[in-house]
C-alpha positions as CSV (number, residue, x, y, z in Angstrom):
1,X,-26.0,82.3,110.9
2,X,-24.3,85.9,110.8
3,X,-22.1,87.0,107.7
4,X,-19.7,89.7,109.0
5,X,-17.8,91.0,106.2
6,X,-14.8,93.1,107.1
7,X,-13.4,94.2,103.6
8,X,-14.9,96.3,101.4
9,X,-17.1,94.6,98.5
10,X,-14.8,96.1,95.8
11,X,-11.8,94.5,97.2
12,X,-10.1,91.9,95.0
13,X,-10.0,88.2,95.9
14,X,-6.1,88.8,95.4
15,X,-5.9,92.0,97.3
16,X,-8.0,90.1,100.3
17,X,-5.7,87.8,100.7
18,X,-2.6,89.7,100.8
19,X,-4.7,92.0,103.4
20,X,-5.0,89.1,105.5
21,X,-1.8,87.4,105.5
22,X,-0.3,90.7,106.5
23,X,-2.9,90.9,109.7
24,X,-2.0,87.2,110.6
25,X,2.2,87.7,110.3
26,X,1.9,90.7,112.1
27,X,-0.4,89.0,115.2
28,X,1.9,86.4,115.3
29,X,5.3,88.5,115.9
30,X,3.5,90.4,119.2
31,X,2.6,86.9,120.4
32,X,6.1,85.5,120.0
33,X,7.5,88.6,121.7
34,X,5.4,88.9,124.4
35,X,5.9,85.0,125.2
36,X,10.2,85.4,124.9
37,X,9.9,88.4,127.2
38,X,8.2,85.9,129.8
39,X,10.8,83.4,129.9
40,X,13.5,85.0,132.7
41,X,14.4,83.5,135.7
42,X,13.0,85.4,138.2
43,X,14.0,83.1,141.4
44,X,17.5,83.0,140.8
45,X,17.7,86.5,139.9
46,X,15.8,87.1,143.4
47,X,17.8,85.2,145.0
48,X,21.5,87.2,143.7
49,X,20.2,90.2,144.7
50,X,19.1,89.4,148.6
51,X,22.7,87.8,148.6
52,X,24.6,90.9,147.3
53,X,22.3,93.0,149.6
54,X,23.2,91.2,153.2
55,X,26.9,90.9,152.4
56,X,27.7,94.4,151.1
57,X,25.0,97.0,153.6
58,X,27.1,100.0,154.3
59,X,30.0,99.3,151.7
60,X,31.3,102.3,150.0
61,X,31.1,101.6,146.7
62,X,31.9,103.0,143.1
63,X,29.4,105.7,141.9
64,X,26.4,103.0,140.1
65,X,24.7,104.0,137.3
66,X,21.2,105.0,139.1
67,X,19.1,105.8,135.2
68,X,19.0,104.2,132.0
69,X,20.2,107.9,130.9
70,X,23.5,107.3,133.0
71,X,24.7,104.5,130.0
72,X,26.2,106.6,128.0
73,X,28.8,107.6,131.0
74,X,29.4,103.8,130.7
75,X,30.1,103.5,126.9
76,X,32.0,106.3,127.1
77,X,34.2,105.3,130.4
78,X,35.2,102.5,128.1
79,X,37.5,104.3,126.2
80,X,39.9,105.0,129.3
81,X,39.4,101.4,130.2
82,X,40.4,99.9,126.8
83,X,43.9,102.2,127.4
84,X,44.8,99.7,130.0
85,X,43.3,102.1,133.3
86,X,41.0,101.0,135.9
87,X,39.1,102.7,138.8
88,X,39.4,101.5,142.0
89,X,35.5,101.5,144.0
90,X,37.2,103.6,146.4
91,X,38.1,106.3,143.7
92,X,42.4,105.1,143.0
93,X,43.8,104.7,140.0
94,X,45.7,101.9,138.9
95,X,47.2,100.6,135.9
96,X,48.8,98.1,134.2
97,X,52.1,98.9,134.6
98,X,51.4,99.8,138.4
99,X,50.3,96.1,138.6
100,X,53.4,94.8,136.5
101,X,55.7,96.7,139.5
102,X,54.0,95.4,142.1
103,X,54.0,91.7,140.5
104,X,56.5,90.7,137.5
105,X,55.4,88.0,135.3
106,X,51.8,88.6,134.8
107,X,50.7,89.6,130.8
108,X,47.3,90.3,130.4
109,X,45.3,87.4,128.5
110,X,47.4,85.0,129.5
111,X,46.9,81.9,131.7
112,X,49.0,80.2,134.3
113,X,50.5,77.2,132.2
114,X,50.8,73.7,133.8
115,X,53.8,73.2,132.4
116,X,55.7,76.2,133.4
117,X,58.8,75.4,134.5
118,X,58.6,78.4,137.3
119,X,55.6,78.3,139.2
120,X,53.3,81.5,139.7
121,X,53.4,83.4,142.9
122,X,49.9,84.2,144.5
123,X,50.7,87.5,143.9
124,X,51.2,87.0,140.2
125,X,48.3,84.8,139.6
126,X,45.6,86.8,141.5
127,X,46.9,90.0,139.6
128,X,46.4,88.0,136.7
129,X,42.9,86.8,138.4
130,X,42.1,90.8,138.4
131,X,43.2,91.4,134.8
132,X,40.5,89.2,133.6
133,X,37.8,90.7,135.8
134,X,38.5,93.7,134.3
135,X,37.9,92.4,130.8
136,X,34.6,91.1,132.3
137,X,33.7,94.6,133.6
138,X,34.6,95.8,130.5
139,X,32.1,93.8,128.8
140,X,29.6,94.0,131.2
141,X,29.8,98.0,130.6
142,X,29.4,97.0,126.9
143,X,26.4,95.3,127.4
144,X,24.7,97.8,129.5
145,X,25.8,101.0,127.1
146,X,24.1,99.0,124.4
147,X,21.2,97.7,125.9
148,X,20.6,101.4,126.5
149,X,21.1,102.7,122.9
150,X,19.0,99.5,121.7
151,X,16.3,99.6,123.6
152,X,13.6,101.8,125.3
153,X,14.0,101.6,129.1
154,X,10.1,102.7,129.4
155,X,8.7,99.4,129.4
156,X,9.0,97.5,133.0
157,X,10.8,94.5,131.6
158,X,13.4,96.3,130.1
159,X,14.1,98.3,133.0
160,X,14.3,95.5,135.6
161,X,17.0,94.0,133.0
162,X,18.6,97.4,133.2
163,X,18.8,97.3,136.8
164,X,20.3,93.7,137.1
165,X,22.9,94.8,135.1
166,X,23.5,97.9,136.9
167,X,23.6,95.2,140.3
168,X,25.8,92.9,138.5
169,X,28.6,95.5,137.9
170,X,28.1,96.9,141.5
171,X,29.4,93.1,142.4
172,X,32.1,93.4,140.4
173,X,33.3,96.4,141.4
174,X,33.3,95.4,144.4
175,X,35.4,92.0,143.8
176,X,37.4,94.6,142.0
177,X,38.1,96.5,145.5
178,X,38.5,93.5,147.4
179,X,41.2,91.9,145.0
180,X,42.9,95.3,144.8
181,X,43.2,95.5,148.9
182,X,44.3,91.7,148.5
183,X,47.0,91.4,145.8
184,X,48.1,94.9,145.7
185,X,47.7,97.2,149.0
186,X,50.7,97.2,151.1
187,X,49.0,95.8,154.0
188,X,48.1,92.7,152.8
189,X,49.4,89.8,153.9
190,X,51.6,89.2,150.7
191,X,53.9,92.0,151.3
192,X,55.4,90.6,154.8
193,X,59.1,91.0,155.4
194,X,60.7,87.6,154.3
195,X,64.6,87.1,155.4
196,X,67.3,87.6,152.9
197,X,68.6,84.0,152.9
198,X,64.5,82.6,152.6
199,X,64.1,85.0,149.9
200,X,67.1,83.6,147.6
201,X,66.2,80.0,148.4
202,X,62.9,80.4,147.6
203,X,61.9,78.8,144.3
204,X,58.6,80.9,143.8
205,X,60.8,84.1,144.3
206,X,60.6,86.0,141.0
207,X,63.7,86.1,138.6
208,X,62.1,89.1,137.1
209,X,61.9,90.6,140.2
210,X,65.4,89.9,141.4
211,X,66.8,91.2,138.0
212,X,65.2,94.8,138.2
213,X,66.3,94.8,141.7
214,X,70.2,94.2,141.1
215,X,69.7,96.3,138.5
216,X,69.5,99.4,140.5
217,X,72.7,98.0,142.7
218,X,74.5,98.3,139.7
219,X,76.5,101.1,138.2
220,X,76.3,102.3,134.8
221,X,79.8,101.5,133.1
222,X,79.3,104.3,130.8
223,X,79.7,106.6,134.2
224,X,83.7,104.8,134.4
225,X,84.3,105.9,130.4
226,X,85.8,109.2,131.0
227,X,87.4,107.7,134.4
228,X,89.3,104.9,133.2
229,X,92.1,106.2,130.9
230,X,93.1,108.6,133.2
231,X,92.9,106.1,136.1
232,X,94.8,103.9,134.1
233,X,97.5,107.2,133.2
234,X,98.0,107.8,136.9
235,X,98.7,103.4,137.5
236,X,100.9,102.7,134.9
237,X,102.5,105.8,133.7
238,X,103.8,107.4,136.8
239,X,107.0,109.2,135.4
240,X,104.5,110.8,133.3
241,X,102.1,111.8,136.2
242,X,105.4,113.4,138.3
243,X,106.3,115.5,135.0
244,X,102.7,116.5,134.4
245,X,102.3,117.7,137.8
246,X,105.4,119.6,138.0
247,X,104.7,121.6,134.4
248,X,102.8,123.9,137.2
249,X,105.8,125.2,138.8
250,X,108.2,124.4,136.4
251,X,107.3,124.7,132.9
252,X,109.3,122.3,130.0
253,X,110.6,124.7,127.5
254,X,110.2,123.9,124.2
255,X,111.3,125.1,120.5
256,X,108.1,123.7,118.8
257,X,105.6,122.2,119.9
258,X,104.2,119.0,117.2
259,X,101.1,117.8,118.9
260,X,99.2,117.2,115.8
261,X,102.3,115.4,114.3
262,X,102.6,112.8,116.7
263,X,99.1,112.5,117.7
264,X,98.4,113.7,121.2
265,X,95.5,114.9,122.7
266,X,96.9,118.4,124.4
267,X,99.8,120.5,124.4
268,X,100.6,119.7,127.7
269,X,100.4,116.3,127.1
270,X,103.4,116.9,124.7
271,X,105.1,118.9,126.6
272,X,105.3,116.4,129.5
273,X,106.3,113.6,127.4
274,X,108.8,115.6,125.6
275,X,110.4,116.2,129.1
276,X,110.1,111.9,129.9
277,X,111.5,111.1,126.1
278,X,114.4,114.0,126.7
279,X,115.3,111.8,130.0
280,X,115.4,108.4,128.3
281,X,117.9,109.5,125.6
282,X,120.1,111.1,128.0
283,X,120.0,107.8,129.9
284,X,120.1,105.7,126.9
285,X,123.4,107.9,125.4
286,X,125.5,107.3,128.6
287,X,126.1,104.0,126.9
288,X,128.4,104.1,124.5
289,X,127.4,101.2,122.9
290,X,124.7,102.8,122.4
291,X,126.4,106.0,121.0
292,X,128.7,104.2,118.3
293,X,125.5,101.8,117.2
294,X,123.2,104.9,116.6
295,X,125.6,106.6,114.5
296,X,127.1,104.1,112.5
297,X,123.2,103.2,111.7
298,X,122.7,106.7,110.6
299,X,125.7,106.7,108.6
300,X,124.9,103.6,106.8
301,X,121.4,104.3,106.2
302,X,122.3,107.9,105.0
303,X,125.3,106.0,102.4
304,X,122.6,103.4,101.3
305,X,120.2,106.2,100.5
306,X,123.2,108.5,98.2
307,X,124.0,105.0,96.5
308,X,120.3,104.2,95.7
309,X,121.0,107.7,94.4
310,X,123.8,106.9,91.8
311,X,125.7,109.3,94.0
312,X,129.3,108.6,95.3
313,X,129.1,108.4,99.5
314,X,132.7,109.6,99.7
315,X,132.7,113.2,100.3
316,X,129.6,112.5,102.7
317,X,131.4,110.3,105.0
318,X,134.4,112.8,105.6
319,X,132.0,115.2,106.1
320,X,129.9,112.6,108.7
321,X,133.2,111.8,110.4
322,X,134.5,115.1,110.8
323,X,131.4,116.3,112.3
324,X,131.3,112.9,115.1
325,X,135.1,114.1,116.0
326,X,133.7,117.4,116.4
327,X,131.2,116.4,118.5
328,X,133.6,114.1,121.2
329,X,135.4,117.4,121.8
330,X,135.0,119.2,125.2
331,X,135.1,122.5,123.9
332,X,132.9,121.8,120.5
333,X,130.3,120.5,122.6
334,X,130.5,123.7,123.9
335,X,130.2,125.2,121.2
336,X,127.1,123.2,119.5
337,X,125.3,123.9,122.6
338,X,125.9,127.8,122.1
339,X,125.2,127.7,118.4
340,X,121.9,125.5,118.6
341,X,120.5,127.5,121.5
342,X,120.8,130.9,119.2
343,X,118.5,128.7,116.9
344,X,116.1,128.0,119.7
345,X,117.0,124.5,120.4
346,X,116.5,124.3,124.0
347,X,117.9,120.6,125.5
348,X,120.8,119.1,124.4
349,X,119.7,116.0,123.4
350,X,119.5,113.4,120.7
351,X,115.5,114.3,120.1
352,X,116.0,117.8,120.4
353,X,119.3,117.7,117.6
354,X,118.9,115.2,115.4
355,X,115.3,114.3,115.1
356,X,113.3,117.8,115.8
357,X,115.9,120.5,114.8
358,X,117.7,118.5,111.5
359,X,114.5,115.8,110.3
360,X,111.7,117.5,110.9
361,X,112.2,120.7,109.9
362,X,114.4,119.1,106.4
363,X,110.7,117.7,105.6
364,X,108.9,120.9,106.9
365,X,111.5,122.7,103.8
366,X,110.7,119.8,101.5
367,X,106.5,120.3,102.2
368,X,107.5,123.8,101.2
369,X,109.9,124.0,98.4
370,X,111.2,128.0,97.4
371,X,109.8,128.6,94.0
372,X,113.0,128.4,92.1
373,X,113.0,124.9,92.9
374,X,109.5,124.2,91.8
375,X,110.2,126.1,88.6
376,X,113.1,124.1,87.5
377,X,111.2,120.8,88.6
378,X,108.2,122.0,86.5
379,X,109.7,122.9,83.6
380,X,108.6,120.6,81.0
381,X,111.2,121.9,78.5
382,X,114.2,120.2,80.6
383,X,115.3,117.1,80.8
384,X,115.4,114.8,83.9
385,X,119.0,114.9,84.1
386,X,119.3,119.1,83.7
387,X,116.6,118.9,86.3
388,X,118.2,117.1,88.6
389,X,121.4,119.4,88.0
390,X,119.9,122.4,88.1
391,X,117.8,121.8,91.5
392,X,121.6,120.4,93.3
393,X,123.2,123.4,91.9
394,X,119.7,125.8,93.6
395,X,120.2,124.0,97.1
396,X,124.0,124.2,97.0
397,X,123.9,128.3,96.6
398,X,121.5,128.6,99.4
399,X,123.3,126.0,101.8
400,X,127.1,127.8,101.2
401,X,125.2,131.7,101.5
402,X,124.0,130.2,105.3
403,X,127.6,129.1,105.5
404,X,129.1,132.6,105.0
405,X,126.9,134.1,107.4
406,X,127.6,131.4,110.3
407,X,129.1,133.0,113.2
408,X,131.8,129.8,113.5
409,X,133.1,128.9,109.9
410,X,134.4,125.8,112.0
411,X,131.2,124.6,114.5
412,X,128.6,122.3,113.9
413,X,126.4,124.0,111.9
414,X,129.2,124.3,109.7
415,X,129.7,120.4,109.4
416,X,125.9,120.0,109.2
417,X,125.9,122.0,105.6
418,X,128.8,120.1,104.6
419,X,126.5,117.1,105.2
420,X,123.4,118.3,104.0
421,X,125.3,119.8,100.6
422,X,125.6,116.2,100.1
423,X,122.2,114.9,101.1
424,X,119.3,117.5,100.7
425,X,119.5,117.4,96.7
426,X,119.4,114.0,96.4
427,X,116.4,114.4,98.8
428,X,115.0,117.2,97.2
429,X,115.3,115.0,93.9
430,X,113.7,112.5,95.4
431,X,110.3,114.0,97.3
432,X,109.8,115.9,94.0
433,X,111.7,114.2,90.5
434,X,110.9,111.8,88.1
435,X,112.8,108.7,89.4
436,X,109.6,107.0,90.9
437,X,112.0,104.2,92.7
438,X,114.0,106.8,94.7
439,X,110.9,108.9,95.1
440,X,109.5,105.8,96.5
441,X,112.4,105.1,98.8
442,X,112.3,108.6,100.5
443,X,108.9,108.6,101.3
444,X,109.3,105.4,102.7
445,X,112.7,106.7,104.9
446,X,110.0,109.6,106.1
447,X,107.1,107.6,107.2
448,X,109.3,105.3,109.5
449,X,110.7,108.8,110.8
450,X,107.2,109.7,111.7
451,X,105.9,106.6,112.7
452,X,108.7,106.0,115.2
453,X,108.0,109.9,116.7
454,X,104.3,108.4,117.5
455,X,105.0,105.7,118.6
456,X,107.7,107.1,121.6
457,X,104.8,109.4,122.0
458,X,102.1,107.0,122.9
459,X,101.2,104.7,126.2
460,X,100.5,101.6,124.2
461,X,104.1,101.7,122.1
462,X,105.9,102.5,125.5
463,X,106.2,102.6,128.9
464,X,106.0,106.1,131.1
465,X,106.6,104.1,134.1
466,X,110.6,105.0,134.8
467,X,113.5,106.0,132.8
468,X,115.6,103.1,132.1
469,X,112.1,101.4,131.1
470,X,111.4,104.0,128.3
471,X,115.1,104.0,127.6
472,X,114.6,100.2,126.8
473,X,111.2,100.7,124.5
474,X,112.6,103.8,122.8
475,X,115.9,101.9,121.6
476,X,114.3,98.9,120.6
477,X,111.8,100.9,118.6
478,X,114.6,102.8,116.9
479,X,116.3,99.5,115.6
480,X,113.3,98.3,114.9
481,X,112.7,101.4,112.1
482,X,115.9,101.2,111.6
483,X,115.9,97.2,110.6
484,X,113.1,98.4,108.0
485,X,114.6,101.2,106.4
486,X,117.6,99.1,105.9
487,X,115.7,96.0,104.4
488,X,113.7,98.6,102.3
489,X,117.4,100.2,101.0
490,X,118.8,96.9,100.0
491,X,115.6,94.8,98.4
């Protein structure tokens, strides 16, 4: 009997074994591999291939990966794919929101559910169909790419398995192609003309669909922002249109212009209302109802205000009464008209008079005090009552040195310092003394003055439609100021 012995005689008993477990582990791992690499299915693979060969000759298909060096094109084509972009075999380029506008409703990943209350199109689920291929292509391309990178392609096995893959994707590019000519070329069979009336009652027509398209049938509103108040100007205010139109021949003539004060947009929107508001107090003055109402208001109110004052009212309402006879008079109507047009009053009218030429420009002067005033009123040394004196006695000097210089010592500007000798210290006291209760009531008396201006200057308050109808808004807006100050005077 032979006695081999393979290790050397100095070798260990413990080394020997080690030596030889190692050999037998090792043996045992190229068995197991070679036996796994053994164990594919070569028939049924066989058989995919002759199948995929007789029904796609002569098909022009996407450019195949022809070497195991080609799979790194495929791992790296997955980076456009995973952005939601898919090639077409035939070279076109789709993507997810070109299938979305071709078929609403279909979200990648998702299935058709069975208890949808709308049922898919065919359309919509055979997009979806492609969707999912596409996730199977991707993987696929995953596979291959790292197959590649894994393994060597050198040994025969491994490049058969290369190639079935390779074959595999070639199939599914070309299902790709035929879904694509199927569910989303205009020629297929899914894009026939429909009638209107089949297309509304169908129930599988798309309410996604039929949203985007009235969509585009209807207008933007914000296009009608800019439109609308002027379309609504040129409807309901047409006594305003007729004078706006006519400021380009004929312009309004004006002493001041108070856009700012009485909120409106434009000069010429002013100017044009001014011209409307000039009408309705013409109109509304012809009654003389009207007429006596509007100045015993003015009397009263101005009476209230001098009592609130500790003032007496009687040399004010001679003065008031003198000036109303004045007025009733052929030839001192006349005579106002001459005197107020050499101060650039340019219409005769109740606006024009009373509320631009006498109000507003009394609380222009009060805004702007002369210094004198102010230095009296300042002067912490004084006491309320020599202020008080002191700043009647300043405003009566400068009203009776205008009076001198008038060129009619008996016309209305005459009577209107007689009146104002009255009021404007008592004002003047007011706007800037100590007596916070008068103080109060005079700025109260000049806000509804301002208040009623805007609101005979704006569309909402009243209407530019014809004259009597302004004449109406604009006298029940001046009783209702008037009402106010009144309740205000008495509480």
């Amino acid at each position: 009997m032979f006695n081999f012995n393979l290790l050397p005689a100095n070798v260990s008993t413990s080394q020997k074994v080690v030596m030889i477990s190692v050999t037998t582990g090792v043996a045992l791992l190229g068995i197991l591999a070679s036996y796994l690499s053994r164990r594919k299915i070569r028939p049924a693979r066989h058989a995919r291939l002759r199948g995929y060969n007789s029904t796609t000759s002569g098909r022009r298909t996407r450019n195949s990966i022809r070497s195991p060096n080609d799979a790194m094109s495929v791992a790296n084509s997955r980076a456009s794919v995973r952005s939601g972009r898919s090639i077409s075999p035939g070279g076109s380029v789709y993507t997810t929101t070109d299938v979305l506008s071709y078929a609403s409703g279909s979200t990648r990943g998702g299935a058709p559910s069975s208890h949808s209350s709308v049922p898919l199109t065919p359309q919509q689920l055979g997009v979806m169909g492609m969707e999912k291929l596409d996730d199977v292509i991707n993987i696929w391309e995953d596979a291959l790419a790292a197959h590649s990178l894994g393994n060597s392609t050198s040994h025969p096995e491994d490049a058969e398995f290369f190639r079935e893959i390779q074959n595999l994707l070639e199939v599914a590019y070309g299902l790709q192609e035929q879904s694509e000519l199927l569910f989303l070329d205009e020629r297929s069979c899914l894009f026939r003309t429909q009638p209107e009336v089949d297309q509304q009652l169908d129930p599988n027509f798309d309410s996604a669909e039929s949203f985007a398209s009235a969509l585009d049938q209807i207008a933007d509103l914000r296009e009608f922002e800019d439109f609308e108040p002027e379309n609504e100007v040129q409807i309901e205010n047409p006594l305003y249109m007729n004078t706006l139109k006519g400021m380009e021949t004929n312009p309004i003539p004006c002493r001041l212009i108070r856009s700012e004060l009485v909120h409106v947009a434009s000069d010429n929107e002013y100017l044009a209302k001014l011209h409307c508001i000039r009408l309705a107090f013409h109109h509304m003055f012809r009654d003389e109802n009207v007429s006596k109402w509007v100045a015993d208001t003015g009397r009263q109110i101005l009476t209230d205000l001098l009592c609130l004052g500790d003032k007496d009212p009687k040399d004010f309402i001679i003065c008031y009464e003198r000036m109303l006879a004045f007025m009733q008079e052929p030839l001192g109507w006349s005579q106002t008209e001459l005197e107020l047009s050499e101060r650039g009053v340019k219409a005769m009218t109740f606006f024009d008079i009373v509320l631009d030429f006498i109000i507003l420009d009394a609380f222009k002067d009060l805004e702007c005090p002369p210094g004198s005033v102010m230095a009296v009123v300042n002067n912490r040394f004084l006491s309320n009552g020599f202020k008080e004196t002191a700043l009647g006695t300043a405003i009566w000097s400068v009203l009776r040195t205008k009076k001198r210089m008038l060129k009619f010592s008996d016309g209305f500007m005459a009577y209107f310092y007689q009146i104002s000798e009255q009021i404007s210290p008592l004002m003047a006291w007011g706007f800037f003394g100590n007596d916070e209760n008068l103080k109060e009531v005079c700025h109260y008396f000049k806000s509804q003055v301002i208040d009623f201006l805007c609101d005979i200057f704006n569309f909402q308050k009243v209407r530019y439609t014809i004259v009597e109808e302004l004449s109406e808004d604009i006298l029940r807006l001046m009783k209702e100021r008037a009402s106010n100050i009144q309740i205000k005077f008495s509480a």
